[in-house]
Short mmCIF file of the C-alpha atoms (twelve columns), coordinates in Angstrom:
data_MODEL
# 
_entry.id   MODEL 
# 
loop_
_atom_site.group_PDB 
_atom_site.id 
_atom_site.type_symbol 
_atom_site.label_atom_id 
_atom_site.label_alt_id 
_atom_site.label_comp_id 
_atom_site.label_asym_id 
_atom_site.label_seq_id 
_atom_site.Cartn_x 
_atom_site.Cartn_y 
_atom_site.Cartn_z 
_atom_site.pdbx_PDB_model_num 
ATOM 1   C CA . UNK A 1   91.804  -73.494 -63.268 1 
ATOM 2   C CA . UNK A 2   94.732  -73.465 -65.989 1 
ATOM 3   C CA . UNK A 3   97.976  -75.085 -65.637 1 
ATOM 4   C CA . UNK A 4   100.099 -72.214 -64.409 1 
ATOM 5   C CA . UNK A 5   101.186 -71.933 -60.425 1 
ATOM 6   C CA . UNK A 6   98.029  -70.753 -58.277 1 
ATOM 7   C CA . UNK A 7   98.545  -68.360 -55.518 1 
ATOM 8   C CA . UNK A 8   96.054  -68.149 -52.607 1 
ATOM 9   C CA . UNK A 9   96.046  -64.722 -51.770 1 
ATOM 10  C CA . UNK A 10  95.809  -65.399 -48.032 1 
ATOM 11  C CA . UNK A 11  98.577  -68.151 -47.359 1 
ATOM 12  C CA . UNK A 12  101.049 -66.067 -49.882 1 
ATOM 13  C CA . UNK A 13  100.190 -62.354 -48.817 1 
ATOM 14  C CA . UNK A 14  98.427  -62.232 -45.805 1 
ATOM 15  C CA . UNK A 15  94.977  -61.061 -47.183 1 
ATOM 16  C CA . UNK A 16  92.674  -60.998 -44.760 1 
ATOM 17  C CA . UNK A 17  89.444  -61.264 -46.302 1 
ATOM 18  C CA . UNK A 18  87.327  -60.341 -43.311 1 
ATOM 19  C CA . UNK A 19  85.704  -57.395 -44.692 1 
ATOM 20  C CA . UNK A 20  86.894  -55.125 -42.566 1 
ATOM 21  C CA . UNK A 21  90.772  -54.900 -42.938 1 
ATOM 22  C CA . UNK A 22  92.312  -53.111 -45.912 1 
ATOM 23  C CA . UNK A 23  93.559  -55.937 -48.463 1 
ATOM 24  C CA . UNK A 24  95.082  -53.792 -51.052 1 
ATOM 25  C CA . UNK A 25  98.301  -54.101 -50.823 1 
ATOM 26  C CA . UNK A 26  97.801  -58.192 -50.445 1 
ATOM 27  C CA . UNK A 27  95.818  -58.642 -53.396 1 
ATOM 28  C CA . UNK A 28  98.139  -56.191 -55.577 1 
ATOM 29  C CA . UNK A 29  101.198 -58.192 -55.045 1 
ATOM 30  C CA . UNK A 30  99.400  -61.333 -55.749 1 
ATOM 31  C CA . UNK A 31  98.145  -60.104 -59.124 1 
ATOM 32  C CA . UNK A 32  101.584 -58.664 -59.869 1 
ATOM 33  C CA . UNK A 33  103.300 -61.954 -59.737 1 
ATOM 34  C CA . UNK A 34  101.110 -62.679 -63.095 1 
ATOM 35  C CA . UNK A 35  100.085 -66.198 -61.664 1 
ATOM 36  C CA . UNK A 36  96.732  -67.275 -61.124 1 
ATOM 37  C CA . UNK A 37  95.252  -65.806 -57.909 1 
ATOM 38  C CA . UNK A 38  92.741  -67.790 -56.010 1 
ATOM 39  C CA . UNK A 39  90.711  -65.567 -53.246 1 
ATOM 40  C CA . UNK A 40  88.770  -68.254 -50.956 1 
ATOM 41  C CA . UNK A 41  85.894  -67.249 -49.397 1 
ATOM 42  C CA . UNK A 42  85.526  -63.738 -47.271 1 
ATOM 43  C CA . UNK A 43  85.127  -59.984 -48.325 1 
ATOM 44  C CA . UNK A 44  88.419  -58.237 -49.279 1 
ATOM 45  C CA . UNK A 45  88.173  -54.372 -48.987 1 
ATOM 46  C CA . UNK A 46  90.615  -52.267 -51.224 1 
ATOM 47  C CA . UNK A 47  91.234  -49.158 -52.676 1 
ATOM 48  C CA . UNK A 48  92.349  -48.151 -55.941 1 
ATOM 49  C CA . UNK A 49  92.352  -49.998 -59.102 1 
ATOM 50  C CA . UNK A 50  93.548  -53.637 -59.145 1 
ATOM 51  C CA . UNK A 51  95.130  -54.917 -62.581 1 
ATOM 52  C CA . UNK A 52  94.826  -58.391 -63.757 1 
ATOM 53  C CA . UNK A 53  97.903  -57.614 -66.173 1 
ATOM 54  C CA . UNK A 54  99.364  -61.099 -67.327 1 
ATOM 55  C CA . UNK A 55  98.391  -62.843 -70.753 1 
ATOM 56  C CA . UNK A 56  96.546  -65.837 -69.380 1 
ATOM 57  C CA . UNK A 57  96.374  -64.644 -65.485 1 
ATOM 58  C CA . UNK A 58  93.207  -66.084 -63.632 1 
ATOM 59  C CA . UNK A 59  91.425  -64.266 -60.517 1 
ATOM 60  C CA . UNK A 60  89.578  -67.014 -59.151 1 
ATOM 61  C CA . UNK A 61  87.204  -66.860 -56.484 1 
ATOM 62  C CA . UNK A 62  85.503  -69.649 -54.252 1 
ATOM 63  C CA . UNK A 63  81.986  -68.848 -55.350 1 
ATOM 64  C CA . UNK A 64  79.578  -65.873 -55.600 1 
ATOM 65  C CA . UNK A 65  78.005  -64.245 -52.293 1 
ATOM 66  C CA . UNK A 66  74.424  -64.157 -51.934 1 
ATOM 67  C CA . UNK A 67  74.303  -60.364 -51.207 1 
ATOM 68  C CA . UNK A 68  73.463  -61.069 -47.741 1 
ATOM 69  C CA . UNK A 69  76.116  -63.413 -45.834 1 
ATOM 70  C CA . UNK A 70  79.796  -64.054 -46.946 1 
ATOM 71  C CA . UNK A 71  79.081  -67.374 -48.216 1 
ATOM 72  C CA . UNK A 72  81.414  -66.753 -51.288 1 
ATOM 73  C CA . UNK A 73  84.205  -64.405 -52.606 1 
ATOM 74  C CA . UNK A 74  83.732  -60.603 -52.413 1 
ATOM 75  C CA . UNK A 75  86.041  -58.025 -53.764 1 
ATOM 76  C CA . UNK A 76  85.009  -54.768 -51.950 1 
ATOM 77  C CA . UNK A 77  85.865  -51.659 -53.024 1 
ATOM 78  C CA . UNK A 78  85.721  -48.733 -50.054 1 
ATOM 79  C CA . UNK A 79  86.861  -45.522 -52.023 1 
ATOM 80  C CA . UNK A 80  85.175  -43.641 -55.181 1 
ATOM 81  C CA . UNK A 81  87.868  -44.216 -57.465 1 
ATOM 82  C CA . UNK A 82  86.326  -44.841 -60.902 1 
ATOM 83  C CA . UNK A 83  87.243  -48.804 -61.616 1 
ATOM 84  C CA . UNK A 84  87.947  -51.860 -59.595 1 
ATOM 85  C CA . UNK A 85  89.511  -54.455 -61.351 1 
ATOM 86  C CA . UNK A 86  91.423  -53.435 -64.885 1 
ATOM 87  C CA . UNK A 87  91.987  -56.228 -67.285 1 
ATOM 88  C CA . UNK A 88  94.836  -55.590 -69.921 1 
ATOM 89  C CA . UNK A 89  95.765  -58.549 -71.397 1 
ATOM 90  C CA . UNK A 90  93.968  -61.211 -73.729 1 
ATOM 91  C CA . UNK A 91  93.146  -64.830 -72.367 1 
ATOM 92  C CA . UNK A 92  92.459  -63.662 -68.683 1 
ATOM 93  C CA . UNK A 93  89.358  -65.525 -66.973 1 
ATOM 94  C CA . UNK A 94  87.576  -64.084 -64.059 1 
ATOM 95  C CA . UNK A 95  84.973  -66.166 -62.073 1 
ATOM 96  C CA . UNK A 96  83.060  -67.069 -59.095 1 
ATOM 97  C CA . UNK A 97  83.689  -63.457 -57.580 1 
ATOM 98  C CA . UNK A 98  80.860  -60.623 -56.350 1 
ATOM 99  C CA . UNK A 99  82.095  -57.250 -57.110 1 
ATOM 100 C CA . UNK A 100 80.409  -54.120 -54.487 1 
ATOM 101 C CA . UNK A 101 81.232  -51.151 -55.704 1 
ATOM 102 C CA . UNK A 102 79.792  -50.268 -52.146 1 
ATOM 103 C CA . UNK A 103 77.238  -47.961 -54.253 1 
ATOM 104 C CA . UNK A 104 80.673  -45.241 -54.448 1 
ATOM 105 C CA . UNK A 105 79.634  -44.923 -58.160 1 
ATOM 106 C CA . UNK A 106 81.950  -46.054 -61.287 1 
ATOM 107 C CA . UNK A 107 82.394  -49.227 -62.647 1 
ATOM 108 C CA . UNK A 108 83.603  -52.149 -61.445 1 
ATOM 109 C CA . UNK A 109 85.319  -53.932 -64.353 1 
ATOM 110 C CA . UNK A 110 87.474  -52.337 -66.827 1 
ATOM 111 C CA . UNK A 111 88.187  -54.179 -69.995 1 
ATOM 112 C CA . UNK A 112 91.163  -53.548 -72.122 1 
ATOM 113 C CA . UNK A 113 92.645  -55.951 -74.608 1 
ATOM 114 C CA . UNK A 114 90.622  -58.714 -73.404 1 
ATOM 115 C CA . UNK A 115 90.537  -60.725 -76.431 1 
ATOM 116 C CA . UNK A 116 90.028  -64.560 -75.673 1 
ATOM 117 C CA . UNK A 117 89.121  -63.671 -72.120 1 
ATOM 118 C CA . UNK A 118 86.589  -65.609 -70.264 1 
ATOM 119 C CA . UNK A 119 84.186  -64.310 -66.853 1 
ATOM 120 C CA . UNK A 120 81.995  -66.372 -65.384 1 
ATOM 121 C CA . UNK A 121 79.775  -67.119 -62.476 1 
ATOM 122 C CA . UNK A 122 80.428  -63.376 -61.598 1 
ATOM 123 C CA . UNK A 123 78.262  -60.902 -60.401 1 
# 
């Protein structure tokens, strides 16, 4: 993780992460505060877009799930809007996350301006 302040999204919003309660507005105030957001393990549903807008903002998860249990970080999306997460801003870093689209169609990343930017361990 960089040097900036970390946020866990479920001590500093109230995220839930339990795959059934609607984490939306949690995880778009967290992002908004252009920090890095840490997501520890569990399935966060949400609607929407979310925007990882800050140059050098991190969305860091706890590790990818294995498709079957929530033994890692999912971001879940539960409506048919056409993008998850929207990345902006150069020198961003996504990793250790599982996106589900939750087969609704669209995609699940959209890049912008993400020159320097780093994903990894994502799936």
């Amino acid at each position: 993780m960089s040097c900036v302040p970390v946020i866990n999204v479920k001590a500093f919003t109230g995220a839930k992460g339990d795959g059934s309660t609607d984490d939306t507005a949690a995880l778009q105030a967290a992002l908004a505060t252009g920090m890095t957001v840490y997501l520890p393990k569990g399935v966060y549903c949400y609607t929407g877009q979310l925007l990882l807008g800050a140059v050098g903002q991190e969305l860091v998860g706890e590790g990818r799930s294995d498709g079957v249990t929530a033994n890692g970080t999912v971001l879940k999306k539960t409506d048919g809007s056409q993008y998850g997460v929207r990345v902006t801003q150069t020198q961003n870093r996504i990793s250790d996350i599982t996106f589900d689209g939750n087969f609704l169609g669209g995609s699940q990343l959209e890049l912008v301006a993400t020159k320097h930017s780093v994903f990894e361990r994502w799936s």
